[in-house]
N, CA, C and O atoms as a printed pandas DataFrame, in Angstrom:
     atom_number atom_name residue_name chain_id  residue_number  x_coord  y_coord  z_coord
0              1         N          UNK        A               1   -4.158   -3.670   16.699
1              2        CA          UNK        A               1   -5.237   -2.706   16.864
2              3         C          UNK        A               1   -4.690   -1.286   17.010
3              4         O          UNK        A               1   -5.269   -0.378   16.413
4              5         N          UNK        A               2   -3.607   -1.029   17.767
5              6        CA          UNK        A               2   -2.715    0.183   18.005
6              7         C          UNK        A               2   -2.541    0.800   16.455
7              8         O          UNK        A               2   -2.794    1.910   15.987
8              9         N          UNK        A               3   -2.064   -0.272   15.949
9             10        CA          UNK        A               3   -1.482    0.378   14.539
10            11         C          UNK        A               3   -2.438    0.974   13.672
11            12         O          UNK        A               3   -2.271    2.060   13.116
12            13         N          UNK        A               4   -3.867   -0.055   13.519
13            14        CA          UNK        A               4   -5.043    0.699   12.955
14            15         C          UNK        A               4   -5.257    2.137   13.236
15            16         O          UNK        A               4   -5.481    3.055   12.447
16            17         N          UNK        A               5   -5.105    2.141   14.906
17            18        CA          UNK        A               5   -5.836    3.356   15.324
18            19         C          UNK        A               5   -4.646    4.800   14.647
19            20         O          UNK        A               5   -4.910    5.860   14.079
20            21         N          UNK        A               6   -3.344    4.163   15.059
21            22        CA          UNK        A               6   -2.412    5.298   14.854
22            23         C          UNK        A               6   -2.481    5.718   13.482
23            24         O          UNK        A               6   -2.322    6.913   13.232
24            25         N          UNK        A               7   -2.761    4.651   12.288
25            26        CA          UNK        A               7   -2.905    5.244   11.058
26            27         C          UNK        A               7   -4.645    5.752   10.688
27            28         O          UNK        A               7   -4.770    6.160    9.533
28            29         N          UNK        A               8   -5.141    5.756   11.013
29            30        CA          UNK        A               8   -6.400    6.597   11.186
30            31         C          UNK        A               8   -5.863    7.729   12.064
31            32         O          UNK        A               8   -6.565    8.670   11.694
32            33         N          UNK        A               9   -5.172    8.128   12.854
33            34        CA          UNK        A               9   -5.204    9.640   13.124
34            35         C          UNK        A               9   -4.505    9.902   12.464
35            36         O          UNK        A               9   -4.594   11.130   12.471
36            37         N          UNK        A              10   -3.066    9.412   11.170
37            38        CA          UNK        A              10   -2.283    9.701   10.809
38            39         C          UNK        A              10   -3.035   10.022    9.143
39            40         O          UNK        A              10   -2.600   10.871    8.365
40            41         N          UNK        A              11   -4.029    9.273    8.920
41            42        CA          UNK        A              11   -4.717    9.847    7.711
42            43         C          UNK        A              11   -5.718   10.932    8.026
43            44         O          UNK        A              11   -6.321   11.357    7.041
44            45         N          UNK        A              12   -6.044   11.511    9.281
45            46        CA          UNK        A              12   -7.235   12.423    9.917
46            47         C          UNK        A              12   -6.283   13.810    9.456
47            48         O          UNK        A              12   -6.602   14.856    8.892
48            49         N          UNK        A              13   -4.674   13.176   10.092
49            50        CA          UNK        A              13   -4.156   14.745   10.106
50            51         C          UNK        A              13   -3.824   14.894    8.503
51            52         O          UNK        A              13   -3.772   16.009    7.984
52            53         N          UNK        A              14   -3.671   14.058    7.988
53            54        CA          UNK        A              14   -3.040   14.251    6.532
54            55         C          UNK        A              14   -4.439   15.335    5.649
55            56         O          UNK        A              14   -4.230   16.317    4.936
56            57         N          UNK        A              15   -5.792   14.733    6.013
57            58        CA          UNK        A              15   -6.944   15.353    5.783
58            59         C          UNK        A              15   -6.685   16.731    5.813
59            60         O          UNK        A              15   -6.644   17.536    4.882
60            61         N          UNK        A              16   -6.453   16.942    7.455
61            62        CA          UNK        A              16   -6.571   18.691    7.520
62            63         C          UNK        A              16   -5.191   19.502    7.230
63            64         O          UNK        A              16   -5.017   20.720    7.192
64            65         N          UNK        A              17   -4.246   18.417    7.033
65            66        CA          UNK        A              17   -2.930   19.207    6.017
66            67         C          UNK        A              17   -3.781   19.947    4.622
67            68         O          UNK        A              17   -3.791   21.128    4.272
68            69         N          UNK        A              18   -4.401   18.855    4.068
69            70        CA          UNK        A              18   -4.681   18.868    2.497
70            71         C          UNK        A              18   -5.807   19.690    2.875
71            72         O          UNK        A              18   -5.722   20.700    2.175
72            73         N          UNK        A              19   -6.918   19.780    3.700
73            74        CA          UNK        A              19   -7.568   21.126    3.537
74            75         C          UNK        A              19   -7.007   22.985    3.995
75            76         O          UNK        A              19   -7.447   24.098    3.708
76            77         N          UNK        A              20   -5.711   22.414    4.918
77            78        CA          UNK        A              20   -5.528   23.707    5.249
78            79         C          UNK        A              20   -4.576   24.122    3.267
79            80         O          UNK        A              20   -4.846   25.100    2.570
80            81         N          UNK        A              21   -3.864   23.353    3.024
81            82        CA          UNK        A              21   -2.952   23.854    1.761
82            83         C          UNK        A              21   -4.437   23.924    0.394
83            84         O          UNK        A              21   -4.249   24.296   -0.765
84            85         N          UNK        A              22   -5.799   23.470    0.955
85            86        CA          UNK        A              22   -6.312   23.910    0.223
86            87         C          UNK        A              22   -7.144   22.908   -1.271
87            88         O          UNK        A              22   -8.060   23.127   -2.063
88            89         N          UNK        A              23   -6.384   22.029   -1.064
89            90        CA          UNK        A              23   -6.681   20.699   -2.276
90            91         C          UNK        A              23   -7.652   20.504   -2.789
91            92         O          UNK        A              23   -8.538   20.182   -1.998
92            93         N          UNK        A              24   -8.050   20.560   -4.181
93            94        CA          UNK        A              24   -9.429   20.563   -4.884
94            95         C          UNK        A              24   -9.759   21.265   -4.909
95            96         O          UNK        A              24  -10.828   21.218   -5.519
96            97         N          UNK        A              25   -9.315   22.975   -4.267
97            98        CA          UNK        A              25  -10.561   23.963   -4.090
98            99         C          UNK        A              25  -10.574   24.384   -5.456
99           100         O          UNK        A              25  -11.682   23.912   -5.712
100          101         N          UNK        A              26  -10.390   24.647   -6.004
101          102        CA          UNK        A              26  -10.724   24.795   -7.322
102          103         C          UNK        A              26  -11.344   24.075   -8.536
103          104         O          UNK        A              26  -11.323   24.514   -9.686
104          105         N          UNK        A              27  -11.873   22.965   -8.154
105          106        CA          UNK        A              27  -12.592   21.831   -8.617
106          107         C          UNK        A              27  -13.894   22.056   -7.819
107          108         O          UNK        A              27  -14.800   21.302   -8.176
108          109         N          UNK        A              28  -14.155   22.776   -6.982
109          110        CA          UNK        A              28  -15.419   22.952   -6.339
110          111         C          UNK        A              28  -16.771   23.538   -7.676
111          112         O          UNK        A              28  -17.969   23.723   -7.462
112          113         N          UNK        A              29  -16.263   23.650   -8.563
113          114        CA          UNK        A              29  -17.102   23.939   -9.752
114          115         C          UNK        A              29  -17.673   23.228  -10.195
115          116         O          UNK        A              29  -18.902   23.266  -10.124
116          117         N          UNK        A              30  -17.050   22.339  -10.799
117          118        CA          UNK        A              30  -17.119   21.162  -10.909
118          119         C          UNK        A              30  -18.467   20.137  -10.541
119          120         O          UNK        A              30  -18.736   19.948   -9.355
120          121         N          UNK        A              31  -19.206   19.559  -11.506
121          122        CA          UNK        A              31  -20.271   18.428  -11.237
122          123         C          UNK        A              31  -19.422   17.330   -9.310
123          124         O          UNK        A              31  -18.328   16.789   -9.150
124          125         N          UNK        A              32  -20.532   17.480   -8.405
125          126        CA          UNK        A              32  -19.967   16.502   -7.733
126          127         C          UNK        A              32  -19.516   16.037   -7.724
127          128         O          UNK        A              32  -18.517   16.174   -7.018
128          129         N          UNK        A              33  -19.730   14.813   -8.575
129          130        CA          UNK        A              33  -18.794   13.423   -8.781
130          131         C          UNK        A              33  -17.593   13.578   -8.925
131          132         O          UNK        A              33  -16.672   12.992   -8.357
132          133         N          UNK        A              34  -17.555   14.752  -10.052
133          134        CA          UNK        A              34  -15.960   15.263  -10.807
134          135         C          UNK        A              34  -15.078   15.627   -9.189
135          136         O          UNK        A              34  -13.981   15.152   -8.896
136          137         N          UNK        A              35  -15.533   16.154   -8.701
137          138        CA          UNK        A              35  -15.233   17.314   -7.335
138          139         C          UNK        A              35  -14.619   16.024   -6.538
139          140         O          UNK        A              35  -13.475   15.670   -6.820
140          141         N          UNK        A              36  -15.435   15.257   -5.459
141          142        CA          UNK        A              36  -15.471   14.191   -5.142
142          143         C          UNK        A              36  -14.805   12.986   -5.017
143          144         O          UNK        A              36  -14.619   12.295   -4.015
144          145         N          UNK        A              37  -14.405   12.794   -6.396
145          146        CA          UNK        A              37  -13.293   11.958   -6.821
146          147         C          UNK        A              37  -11.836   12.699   -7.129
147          148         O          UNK        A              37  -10.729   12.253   -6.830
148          149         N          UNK        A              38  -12.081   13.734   -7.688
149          150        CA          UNK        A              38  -10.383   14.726   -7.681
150          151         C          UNK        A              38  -10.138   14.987   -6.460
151          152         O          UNK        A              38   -8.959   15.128   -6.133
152          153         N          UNK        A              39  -10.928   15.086   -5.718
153          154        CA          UNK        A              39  -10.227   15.470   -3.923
154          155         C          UNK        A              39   -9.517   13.846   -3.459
155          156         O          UNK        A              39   -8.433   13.561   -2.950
156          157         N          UNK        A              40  -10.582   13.075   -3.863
157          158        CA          UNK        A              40  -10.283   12.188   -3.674
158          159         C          UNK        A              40   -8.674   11.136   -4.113
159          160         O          UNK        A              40   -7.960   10.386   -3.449
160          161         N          UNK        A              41   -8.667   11.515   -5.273
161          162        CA          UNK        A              41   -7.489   11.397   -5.745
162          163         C          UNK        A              41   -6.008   12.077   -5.550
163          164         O          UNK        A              41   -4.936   11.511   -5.761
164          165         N          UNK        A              42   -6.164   13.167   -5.183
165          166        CA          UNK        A              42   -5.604   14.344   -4.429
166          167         C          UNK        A              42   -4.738   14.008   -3.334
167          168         O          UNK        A              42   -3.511   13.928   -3.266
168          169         N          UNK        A              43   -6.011   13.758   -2.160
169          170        CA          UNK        A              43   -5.646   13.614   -0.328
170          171         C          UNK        A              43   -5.491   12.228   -0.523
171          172         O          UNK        A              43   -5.170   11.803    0.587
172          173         N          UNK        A              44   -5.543   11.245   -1.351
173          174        CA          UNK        A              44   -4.607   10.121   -1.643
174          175         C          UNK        A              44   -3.183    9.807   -1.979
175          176         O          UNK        A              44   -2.451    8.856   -1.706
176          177         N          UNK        A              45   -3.046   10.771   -2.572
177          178        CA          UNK        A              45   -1.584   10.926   -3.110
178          179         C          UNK        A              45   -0.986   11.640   -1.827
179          180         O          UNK        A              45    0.098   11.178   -1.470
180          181         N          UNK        A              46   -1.348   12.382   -1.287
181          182        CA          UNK        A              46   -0.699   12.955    0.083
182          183         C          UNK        A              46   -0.739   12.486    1.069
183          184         O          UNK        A              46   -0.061   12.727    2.067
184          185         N          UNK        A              47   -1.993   11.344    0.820
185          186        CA          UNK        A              47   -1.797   10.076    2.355
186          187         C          UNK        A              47   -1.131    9.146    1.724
187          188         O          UNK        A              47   -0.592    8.543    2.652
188          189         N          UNK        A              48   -0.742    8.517    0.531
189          190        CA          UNK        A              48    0.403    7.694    0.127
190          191         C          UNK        A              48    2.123    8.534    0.354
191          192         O          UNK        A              48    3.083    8.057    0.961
192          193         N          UNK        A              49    2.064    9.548   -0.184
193          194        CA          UNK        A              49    3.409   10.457    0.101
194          195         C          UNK        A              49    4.044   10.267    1.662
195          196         O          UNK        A              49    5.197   10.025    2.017
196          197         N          UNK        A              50    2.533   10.525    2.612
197          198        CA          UNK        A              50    3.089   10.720    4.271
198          199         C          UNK        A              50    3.547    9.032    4.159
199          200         O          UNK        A              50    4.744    8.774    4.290
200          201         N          UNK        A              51    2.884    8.269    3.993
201          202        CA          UNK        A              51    3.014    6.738    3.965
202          203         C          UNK        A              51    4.306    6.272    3.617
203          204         O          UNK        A              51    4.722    5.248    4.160
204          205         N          UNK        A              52    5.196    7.049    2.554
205          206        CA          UNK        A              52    6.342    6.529    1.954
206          207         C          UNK        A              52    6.998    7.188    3.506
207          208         O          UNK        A              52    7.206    6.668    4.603
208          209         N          UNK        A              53    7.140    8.224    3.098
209          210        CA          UNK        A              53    7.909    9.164    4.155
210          211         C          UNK        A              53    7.868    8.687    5.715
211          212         O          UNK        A              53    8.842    8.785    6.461
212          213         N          UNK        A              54    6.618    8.163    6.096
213          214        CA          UNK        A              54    7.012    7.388    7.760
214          215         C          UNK        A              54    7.302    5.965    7.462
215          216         O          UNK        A              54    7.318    5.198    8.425
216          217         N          UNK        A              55    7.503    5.556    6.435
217          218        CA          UNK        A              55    8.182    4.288    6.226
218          219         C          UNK        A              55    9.563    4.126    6.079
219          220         O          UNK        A              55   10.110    3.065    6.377
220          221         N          UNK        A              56   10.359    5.394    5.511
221          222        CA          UNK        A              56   11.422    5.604    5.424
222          223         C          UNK        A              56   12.001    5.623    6.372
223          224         O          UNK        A              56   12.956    4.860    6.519
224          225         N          UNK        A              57   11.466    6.865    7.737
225          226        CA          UNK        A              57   11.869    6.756    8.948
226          227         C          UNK        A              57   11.844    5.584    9.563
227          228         O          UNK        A              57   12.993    5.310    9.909
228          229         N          UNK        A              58   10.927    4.579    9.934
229          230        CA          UNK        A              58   10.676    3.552   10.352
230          231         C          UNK        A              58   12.349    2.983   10.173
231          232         O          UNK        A              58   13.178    2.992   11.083
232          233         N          UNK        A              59   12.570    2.532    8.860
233          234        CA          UNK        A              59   13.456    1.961    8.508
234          235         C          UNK        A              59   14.849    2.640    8.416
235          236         O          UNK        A              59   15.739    1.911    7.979
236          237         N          UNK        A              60   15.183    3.873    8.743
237          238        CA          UNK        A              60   16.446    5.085    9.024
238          239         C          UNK        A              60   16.687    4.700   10.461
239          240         O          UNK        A              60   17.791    4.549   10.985
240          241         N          UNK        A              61   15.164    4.521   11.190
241          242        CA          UNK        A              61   15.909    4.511   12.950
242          243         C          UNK        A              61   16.131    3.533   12.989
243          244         O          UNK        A              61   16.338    3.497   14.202
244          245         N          UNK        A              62   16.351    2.223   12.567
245          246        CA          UNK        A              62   16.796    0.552   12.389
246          247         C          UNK        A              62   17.945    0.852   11.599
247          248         O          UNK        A              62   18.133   -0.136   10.888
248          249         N          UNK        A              63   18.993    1.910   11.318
249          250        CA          UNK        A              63   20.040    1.887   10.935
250          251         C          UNK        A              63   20.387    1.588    9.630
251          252         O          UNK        A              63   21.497    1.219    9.247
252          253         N          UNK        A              64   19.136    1.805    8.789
253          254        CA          UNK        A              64   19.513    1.710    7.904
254          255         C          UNK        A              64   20.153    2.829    6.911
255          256         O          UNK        A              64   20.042    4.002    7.268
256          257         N          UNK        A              65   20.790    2.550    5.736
257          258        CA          UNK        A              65   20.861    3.673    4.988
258          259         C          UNK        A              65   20.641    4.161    4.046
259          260         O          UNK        A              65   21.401    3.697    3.196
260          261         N          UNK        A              66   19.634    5.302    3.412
261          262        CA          UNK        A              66   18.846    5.625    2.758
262          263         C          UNK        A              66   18.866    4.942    1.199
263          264         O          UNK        A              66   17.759    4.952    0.660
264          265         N          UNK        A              67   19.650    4.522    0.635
265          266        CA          UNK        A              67   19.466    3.400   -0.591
266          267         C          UNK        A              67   18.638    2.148    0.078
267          268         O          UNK        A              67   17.580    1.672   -0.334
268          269         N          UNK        A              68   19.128    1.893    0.807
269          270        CA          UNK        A              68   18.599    0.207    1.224
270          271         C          UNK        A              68   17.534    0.176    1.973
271          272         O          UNK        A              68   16.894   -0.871    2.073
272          273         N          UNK        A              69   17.165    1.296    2.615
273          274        CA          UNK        A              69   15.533    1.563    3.013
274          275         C          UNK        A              69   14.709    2.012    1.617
275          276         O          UNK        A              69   13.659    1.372    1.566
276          277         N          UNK        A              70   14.831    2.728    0.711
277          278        CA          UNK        A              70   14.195    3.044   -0.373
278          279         C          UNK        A              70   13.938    1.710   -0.608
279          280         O          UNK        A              70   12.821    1.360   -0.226
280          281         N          UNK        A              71   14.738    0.705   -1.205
281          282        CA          UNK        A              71   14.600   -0.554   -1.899
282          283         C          UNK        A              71   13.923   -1.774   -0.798
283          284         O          UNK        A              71   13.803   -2.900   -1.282
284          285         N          UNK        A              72   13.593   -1.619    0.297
285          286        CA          UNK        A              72   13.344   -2.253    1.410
286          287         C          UNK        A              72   11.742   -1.755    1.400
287          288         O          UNK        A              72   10.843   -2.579    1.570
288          289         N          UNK        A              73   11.519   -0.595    1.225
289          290        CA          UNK        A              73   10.067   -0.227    0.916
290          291         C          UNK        A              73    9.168   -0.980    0.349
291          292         O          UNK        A              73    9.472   -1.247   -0.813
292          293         N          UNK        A              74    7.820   -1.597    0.831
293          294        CA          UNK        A              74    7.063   -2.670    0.485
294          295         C          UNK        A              74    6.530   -1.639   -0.682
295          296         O          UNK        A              74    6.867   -0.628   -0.066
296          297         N          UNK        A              75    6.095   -1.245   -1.601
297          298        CA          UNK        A              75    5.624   -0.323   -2.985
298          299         C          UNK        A              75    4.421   -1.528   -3.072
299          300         O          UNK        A              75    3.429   -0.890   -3.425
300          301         N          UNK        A              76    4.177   -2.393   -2.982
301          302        CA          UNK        A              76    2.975   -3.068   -3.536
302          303         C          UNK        A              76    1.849   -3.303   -2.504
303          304         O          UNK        A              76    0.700   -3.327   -2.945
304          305         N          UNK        A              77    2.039   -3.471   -1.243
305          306        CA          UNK        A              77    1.772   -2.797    0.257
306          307         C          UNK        A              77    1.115   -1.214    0.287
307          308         O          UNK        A              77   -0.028   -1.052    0.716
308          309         N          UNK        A              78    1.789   -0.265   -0.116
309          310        CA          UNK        A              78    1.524    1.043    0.508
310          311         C          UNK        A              78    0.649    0.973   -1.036
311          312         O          UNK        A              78   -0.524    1.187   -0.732
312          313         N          UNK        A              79    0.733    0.793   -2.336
313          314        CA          UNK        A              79   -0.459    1.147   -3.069
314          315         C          UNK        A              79   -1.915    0.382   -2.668
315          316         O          UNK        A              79   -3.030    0.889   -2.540
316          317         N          UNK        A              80   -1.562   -0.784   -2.544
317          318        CA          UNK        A              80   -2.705   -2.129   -2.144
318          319         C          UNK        A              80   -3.785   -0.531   -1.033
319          320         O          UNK        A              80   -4.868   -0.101   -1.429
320          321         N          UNK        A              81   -3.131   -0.056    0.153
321          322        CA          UNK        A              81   -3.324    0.346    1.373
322          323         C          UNK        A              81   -3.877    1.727    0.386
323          324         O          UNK        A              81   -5.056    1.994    0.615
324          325         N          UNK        A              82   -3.518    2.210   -0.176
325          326        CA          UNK        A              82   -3.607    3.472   -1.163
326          327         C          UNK        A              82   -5.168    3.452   -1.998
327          328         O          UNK        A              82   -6.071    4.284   -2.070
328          329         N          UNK        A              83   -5.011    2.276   -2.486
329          330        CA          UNK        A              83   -5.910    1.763   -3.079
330          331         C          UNK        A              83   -7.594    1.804   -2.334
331          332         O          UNK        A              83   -8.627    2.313   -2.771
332          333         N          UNK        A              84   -7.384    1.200   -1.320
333          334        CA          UNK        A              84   -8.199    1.211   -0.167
334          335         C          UNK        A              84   -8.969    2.386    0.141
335          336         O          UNK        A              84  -10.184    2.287    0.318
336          337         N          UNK        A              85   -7.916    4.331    0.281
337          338        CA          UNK        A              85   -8.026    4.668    0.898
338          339         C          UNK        A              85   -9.153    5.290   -0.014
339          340         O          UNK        A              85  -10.347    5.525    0.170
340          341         N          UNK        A              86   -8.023    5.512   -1.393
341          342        CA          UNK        A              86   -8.914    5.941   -2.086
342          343         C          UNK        A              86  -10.440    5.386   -2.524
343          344         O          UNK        A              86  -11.238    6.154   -3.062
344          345         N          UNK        A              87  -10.713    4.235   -2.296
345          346        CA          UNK        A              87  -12.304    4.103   -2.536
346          347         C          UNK        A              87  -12.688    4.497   -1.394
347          348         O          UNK        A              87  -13.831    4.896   -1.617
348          349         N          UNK        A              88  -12.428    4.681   -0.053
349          350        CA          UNK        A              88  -13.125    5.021    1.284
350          351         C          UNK        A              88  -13.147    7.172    0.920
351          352         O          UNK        A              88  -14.026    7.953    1.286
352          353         N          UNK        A              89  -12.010    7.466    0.220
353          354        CA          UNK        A              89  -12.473    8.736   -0.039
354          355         C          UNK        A              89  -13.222    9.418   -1.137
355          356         O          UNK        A              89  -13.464   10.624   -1.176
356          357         N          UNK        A              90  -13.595    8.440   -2.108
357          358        CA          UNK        A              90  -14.982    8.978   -2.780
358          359         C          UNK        A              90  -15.940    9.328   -1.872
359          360         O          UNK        A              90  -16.414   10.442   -1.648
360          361         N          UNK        A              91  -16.212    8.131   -1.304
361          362        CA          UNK        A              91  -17.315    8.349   -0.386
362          363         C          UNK        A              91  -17.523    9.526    0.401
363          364         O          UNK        A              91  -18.488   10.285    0.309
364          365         N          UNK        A              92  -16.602    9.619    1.138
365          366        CA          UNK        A              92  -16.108   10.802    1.953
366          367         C          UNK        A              92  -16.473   12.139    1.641
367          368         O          UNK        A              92  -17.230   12.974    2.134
368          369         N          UNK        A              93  -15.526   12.072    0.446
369          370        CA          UNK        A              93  -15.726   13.917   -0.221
370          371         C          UNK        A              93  -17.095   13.875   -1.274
371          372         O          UNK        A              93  -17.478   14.946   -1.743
372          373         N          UNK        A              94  -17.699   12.808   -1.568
373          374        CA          UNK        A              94  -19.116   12.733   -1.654
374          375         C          UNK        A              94  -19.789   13.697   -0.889
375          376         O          UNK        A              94  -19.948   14.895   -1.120
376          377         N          UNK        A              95  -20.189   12.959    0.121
377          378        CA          UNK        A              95  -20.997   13.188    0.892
378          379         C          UNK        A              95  -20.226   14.857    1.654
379          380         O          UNK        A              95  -20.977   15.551    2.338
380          381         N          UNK        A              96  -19.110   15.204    1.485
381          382        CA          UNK        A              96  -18.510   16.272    1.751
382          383         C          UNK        A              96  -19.229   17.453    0.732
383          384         O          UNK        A              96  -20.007   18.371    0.994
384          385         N          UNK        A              97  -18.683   17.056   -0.385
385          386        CA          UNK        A              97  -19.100   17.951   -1.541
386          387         C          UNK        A              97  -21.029   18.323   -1.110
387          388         O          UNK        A              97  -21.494   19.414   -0.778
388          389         N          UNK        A              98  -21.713   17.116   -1.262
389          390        CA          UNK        A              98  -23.101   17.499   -0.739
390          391         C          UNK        A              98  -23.680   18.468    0.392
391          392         O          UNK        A              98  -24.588   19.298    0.436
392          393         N          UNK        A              99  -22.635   17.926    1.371
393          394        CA          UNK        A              99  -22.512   18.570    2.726
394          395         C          UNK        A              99  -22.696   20.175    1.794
395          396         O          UNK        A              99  -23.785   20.638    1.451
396          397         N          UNK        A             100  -21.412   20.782    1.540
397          398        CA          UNK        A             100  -21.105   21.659    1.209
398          399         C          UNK        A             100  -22.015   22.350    0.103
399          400         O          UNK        A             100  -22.045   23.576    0.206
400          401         N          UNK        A             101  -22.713   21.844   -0.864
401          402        CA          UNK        A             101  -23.377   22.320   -1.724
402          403         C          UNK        A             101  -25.155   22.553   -1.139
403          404         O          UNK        A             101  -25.942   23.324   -1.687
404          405         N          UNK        A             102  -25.443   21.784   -0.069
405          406        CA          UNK        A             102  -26.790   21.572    0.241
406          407         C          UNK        A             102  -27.038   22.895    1.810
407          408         O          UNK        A             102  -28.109   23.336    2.228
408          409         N          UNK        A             103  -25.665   23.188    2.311
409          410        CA          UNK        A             103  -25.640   23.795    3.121
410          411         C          UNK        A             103  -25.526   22.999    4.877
411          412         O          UNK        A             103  -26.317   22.071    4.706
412          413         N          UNK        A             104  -25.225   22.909    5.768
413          414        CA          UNK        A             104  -24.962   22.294    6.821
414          415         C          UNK        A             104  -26.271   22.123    7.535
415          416         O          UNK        A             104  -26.400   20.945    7.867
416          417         N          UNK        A             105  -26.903   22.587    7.756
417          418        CA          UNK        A             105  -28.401   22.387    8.419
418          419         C          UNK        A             105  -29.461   21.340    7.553
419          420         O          UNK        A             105  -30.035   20.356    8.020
420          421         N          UNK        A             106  -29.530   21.827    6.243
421          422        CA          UNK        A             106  -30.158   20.952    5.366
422          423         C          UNK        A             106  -29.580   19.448    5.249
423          424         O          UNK        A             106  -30.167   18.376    5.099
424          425         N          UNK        A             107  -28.388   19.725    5.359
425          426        CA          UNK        A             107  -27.558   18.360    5.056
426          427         C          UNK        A             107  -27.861   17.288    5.553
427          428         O          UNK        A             107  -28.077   16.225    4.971
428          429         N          UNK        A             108  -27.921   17.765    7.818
429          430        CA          UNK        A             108  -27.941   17.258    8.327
430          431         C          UNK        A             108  -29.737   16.606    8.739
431          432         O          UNK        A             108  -30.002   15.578    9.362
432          433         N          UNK        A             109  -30.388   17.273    8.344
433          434        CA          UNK        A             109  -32.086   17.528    7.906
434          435         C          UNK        A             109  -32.411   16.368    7.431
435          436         O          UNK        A             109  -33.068   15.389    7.786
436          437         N          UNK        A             110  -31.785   16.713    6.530
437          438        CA          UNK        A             110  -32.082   15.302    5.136
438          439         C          UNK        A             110  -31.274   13.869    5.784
439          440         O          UNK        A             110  -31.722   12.871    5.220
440          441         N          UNK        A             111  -30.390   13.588    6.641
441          442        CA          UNK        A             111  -30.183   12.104    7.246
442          443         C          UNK        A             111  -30.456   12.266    8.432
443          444         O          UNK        A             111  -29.724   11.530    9.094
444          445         N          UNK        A             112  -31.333   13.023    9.255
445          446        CA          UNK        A             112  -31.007   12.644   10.651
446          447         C          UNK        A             112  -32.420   12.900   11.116
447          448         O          UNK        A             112  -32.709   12.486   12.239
448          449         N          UNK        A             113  -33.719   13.783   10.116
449          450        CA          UNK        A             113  -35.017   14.130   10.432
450          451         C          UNK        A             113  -35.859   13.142    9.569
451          452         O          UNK        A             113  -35.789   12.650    8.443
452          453         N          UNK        A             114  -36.747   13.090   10.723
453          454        CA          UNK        A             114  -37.611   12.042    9.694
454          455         C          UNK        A             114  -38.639   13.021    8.762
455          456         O          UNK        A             114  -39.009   14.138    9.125
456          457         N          UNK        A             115  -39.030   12.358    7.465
457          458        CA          UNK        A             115  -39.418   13.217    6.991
458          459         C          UNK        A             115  -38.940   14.508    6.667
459          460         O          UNK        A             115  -39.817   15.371    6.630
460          461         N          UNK        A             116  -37.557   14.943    6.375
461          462        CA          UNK        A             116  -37.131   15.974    6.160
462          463         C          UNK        A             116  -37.243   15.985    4.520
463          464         O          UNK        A             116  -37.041   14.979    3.838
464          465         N          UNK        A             117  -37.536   17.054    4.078
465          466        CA          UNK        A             117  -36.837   17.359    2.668
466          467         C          UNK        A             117  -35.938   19.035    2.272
467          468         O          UNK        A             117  -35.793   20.144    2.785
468          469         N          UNK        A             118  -35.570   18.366    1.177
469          470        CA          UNK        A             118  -34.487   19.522    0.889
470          471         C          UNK        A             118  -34.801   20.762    0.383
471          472         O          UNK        A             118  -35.654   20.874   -0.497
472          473         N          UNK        A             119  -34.177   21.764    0.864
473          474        CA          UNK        A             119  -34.589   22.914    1.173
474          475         C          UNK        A             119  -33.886   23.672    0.249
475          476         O          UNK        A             119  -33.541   24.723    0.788
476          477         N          UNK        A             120  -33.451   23.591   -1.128
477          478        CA          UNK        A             120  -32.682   23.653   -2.304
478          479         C          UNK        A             120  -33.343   24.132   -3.621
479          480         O          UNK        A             120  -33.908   23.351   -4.387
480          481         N          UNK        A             121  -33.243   25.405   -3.826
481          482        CA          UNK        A             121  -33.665   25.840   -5.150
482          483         C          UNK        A             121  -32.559   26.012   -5.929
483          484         O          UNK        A             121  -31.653   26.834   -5.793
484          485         N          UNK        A             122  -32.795   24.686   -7.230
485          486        CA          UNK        A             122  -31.666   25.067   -8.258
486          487         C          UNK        A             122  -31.959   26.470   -9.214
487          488         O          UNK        A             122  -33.063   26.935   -9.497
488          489         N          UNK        A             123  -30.972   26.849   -9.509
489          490        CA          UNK        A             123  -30.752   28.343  -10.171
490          491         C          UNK        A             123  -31.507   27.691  -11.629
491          492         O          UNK        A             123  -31.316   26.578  -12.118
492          493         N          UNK        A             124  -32.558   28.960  -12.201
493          494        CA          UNK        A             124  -33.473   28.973  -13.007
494          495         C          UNK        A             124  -32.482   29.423  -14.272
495          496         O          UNK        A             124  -31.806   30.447  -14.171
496          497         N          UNK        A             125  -32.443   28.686  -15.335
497          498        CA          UNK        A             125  -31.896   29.015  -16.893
498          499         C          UNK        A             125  -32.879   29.644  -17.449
499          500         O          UNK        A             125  -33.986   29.230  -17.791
500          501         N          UNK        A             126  -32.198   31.127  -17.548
501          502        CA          UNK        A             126  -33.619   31.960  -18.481
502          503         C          UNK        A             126  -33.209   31.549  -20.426
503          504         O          UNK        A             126  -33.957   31.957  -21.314
């Protein structure tokens, strides 16, 4: 249970690494979905990267030495886990991207008021 919890704060911080360096912002143009899933794909690759990298250590402070921890690395493990994260972060930067496009008050309007509706005028094509 420890370990769950420690890698959930260890993918929380990897999150606000990849928003402070900024990731996807330039895909914010972008149709949702497109947006959504490239972030998604993104802060995956940087929560698989931290993943290699505290696995390495793991296996450096057990004395090992850096050839034979590389090759000691479970690779079918950390994608399986990768795999995972990334379908849990569609969802995520989904509902992020919406967040962000609908405005924070509305957002929260629309799941948490009964009877709320959205307060959203799409831009008129003359």
């Amino acid at each position: 249970m420890a370990s769950h919890s420690s890698n959930a704060l260890v993918i929380a911080k990897v999150i606000l690494i990849g928003e402070y360096a900024q990731l996807g912002k330039k895909y914010e143009a972008k149709p949702l979905f497109q947006a959504a899933v490239y972030k998604a794909f993104l802060f995956t690759l940087l929560v698989f990267g931290f993943h290699v990298v505290e696995e390495m250590i793991k296996l450096l402070v057990r004395r090992e030495n850096i050839a034979s921890a590389l090759h000691k690395i479970r690779i079918d493990d950390l994608l399986g886990r990768s795999l995972v994260v990334f379908c849990t972060f569609i969802t995520l930067f989904a509902f992020r991207e919406l967040q962000r496009v609908l405005g924070e008050e509305n957002f929260r309007d629309l799941f948490f008021r009964k009877g709320a509706r959205a307060k959203f005028e799409l831009p008129c094509k003359s």
